[in-house]
C-alpha positions in Angstrom: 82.7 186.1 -77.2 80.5 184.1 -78.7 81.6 185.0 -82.1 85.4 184.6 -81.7 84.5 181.0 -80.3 82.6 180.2 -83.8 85.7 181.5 -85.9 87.8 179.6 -84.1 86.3 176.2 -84.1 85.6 177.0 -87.8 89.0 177.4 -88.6 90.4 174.4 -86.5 87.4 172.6 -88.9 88.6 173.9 -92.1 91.9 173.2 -91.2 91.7 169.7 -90.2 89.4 168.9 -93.6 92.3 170.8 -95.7 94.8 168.5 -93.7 92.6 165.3 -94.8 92.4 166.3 -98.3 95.7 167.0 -98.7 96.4 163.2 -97.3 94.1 161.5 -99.0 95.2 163.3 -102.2 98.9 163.3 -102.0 99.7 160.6 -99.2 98.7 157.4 -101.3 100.5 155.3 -103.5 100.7 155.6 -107.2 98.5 152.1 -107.4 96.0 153.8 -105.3 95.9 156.8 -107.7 95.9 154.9 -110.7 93.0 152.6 -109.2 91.2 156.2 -108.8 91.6 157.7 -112.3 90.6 154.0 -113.4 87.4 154.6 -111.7 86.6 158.0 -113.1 88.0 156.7 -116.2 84.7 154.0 -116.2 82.3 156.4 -115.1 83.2 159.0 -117.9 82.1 155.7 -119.9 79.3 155.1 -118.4 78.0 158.7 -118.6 79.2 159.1 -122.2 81.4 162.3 -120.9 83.1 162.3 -124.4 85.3 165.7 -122.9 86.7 164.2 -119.9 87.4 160.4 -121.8 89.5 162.6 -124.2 91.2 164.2 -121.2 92.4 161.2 -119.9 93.3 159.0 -123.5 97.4 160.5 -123.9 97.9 162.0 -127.2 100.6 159.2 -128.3 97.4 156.5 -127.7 97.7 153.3 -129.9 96.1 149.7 -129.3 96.5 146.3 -130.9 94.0 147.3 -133.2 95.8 150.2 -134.8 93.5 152.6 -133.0 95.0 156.2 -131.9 93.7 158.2 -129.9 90.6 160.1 -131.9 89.5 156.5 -133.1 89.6 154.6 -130.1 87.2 158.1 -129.0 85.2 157.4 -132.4 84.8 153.6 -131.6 83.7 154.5 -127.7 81.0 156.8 -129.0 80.1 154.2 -132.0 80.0 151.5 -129.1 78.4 153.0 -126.1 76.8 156.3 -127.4 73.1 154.3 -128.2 72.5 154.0 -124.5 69.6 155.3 -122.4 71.3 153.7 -118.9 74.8 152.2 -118.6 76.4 150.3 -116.0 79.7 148.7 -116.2 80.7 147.1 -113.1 84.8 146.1 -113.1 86.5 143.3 -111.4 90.2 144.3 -111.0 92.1 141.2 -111.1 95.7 143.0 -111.2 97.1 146.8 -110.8 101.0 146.7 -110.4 102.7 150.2 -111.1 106.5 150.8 -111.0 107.1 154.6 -110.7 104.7 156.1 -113.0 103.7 153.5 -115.2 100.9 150.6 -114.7 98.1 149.0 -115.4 95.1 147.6 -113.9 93.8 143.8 -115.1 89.7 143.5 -114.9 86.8 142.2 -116.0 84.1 144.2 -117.0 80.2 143.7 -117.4 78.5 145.3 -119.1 74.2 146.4 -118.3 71.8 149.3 -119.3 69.8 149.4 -122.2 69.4 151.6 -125.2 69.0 151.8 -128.8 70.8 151.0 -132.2 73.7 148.0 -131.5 73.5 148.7 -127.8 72.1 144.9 -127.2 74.7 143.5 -129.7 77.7 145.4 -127.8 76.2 144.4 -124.6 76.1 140.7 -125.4 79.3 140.6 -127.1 81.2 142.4 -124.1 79.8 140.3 -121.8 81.0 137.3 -123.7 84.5 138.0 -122.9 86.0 136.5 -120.5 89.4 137.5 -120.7 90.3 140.5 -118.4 91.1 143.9 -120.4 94.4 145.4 -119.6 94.1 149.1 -118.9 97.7 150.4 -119.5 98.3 154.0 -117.8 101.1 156.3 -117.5 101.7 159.2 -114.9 102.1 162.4 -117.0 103.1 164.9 -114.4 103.1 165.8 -110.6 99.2 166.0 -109.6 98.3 162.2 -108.5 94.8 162.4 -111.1 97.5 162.9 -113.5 97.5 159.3 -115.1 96.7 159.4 -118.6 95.3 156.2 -120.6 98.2 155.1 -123.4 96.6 151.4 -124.4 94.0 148.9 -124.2 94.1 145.3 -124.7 92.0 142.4 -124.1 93.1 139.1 -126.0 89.1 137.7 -126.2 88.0 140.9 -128.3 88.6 140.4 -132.4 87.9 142.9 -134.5 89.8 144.3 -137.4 92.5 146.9 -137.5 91.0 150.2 -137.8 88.3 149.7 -135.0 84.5 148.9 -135.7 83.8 147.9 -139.0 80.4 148.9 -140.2 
């Protein structure tokens, strides 16, 4: 008796987790899924996860800077691959989305320390002011299917082609 009584209330348990996942998956709005893969998106940065960053950059990526999508990759792991410990805490200012296509408005700050430039690209990101434009575009049905087509940020200057050395 004893048994049936543990299968049962594990089911019901199972079940009602399956039923919250499938919510708080599916049942939220595109802004709300874009403001997710936006946050993975900064983690994978802040963990150097080179794999998953090139998961979620779209093949057709191109920037101000003339950067597709293996340099902006190149320029990332130039940038941030000389750190020991990486934070980067964003400020969304903005994240409007019409039907598959948006893009979040923050500031980021940039701490951690490491070796190499990672000072120099800590002192000059934090010297921007201006909020970075993260443009995303919904690629298929799943809601962590957002994919990363541009970045901008008016108070960044360097030339076209990325980071000169």
């Amino acid at each position: 008796m004893n048994t049936l009584k543990i299968i049962k209330w594990a089911g019901i348990t199972l079940l009602a987790w399956g039923a919250y996942w499938t919510v708080q998956t599916f049942a939220v709005s595109e802004e709300t899924q874009m403001l997710r893969v936006q946050t993975s998106f900064i983690e994978a940065m802040e963990n150097r996860k080179w794999s998953k960053i090139e998961t979620m950059v779209c093949t057709d990526y191109m920037d101000e800077w003339g950067q597709d999508k293996a340099m902006v990759q190149e320029t990332m792991k130039q940038l941030l691959g000389g750190f020991f410990f990486l934070s980067i805490e964003p400020r969304v200012v903005n994240s409007p989305v019409v039907t598959g296509t948006g893009y979040v408005k923050a500031t980021l700050k940039l701490k951690g320390n490491g070796a190499g430039i990672s000072s120099m690209v800590m002192t000059e990101a934090n010297r921007v002011k201006e909020p970075w434009l993260f443009h995303w575009h919904k690629r298929g049905f799943w809601p962590w299917s957002w994919q990363l087509v541009q970045m901008h940020n008016d108070g960044v200057n360097y030339g076209r082609g990325g980071l000169q050395q």
